[in-house]
C-alpha positions, 0 to 999 in steps of 0.5 A, a space after each residue: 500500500 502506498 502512503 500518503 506522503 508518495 509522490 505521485 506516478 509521472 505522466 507521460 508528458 513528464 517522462 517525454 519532457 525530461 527524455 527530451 531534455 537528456 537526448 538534446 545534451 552534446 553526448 547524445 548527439 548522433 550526427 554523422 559529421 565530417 571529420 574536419 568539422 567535427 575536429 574544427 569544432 571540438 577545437 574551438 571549443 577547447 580553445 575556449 575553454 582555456 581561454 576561459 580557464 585562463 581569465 578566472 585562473 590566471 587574470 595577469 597571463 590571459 591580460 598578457 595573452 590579449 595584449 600579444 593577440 593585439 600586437 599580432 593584429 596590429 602588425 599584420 594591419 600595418 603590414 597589409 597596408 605597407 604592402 598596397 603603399 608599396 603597389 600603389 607607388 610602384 604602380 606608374 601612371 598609363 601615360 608613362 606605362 604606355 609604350 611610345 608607338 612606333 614611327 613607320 620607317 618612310 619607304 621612299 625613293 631615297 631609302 630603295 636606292 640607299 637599299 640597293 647600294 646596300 645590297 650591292 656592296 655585300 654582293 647581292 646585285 640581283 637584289 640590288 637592281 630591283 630596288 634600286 628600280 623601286 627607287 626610280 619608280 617612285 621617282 617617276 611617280 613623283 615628278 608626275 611621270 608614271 602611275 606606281 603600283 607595287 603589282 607593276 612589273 618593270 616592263 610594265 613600268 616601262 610602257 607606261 611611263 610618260 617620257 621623251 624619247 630618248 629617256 623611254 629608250 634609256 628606261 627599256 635599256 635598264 629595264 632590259 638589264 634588269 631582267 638579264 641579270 636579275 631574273 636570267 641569272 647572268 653575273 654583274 661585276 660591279 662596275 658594270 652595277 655602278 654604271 647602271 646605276 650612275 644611268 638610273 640616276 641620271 635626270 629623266 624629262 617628260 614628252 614635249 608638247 
């Protein structure tokens, strides 16, 4: 027989409450975490822990141990900045990065004769007859005595020029050297090149009307 004084039986919503209360405690959780998870967390749980068994045991060394927590982030402040002065300094403006653009070189008729000398003196002569012909070419262009065009062959050249007669045989007779000796593959010595090219120099008139 159960006295007066018994507490009562629980009720089920009693039990289920406080089998809720123990199974919500860390020991029964049964996640299946990963390890690195699980191991960075039980760590900074641990880190806090010390620190607080630090604070109320040892007051003066957990002062020391936030003192040199504030030191380290200053230094690593002062660092980041030191490094993006260093960028921000080494950084030019565009205007000096900018590379200065390139000056086409001027092909005119002075730099095809000045190249076909050059070629002729390390004896490349067929080289050399075609661009002093270039040369005379454009100087023909300039003095308004034939059209130019880089697709123009020497004969073509010849043809077309308006010139006195005397000065279109001139120009078919270097022409014709031209050919046999740079496309016929017959030698030219080079007093036989200074000659032809002494005659390519040579003034050259329009037609008389």
């Amino acid at each position: 027989m159960i006295g007066a004084g018994a507490p009562p039986d629980p009720t089920p919503d009693i039990l289920r409450a406080v089998l809720d209360s123990v199974f919500a405690s860390p020991a029964y959780r049964w996640v299946d975490e990963p390890f690195p998870v699980r191991f960075l967390r039980d760590s900074w749980r641990r880190l806090i822990e010390w620190v607080e068994a630090l604070r109320t045991g040892n007051p003066a060394a957990f002062r020391l141990f936030v003192f040199a927590l504030l030191l380290v982030l200053i230094l690593a402040l002062a660092h980041g900045a030191w490094v993006v002065w260093r960028t921000l300094r080494g950084a030019a403006p565009p205007s000096e990065v900018r590379a200065p653009a390139a000056q086409p070189e001027t092909r005119d008729a002075g730099w095809y004769f000045a190249a076909a000398d050059r070629a002729a003196a390390a004896g490349r002569t067929a080289e050399a007859l075609q661009l002093a012909f270039v040369g005379l070419a454009l100087t023909l262009d300039r003095q308004g005595l034939l059209r130019y065009h880089a697709s123009k062959t020497p004969a073509e050249c010849a043809r077309e020029a308006r010139l006195a007669d005397p000065d279109r045989e001139r120009l078919g007779g270097l022409v014709r050297t031209l050919y046999v000796h740079a496309f016929g593959g017959r030698p030219m010595g080079a007093d036989e090149y200074r000659r032809w090219r002494d005659d390519l120099g040579r003034p050259w008139h329009a037609p008389a009307h």
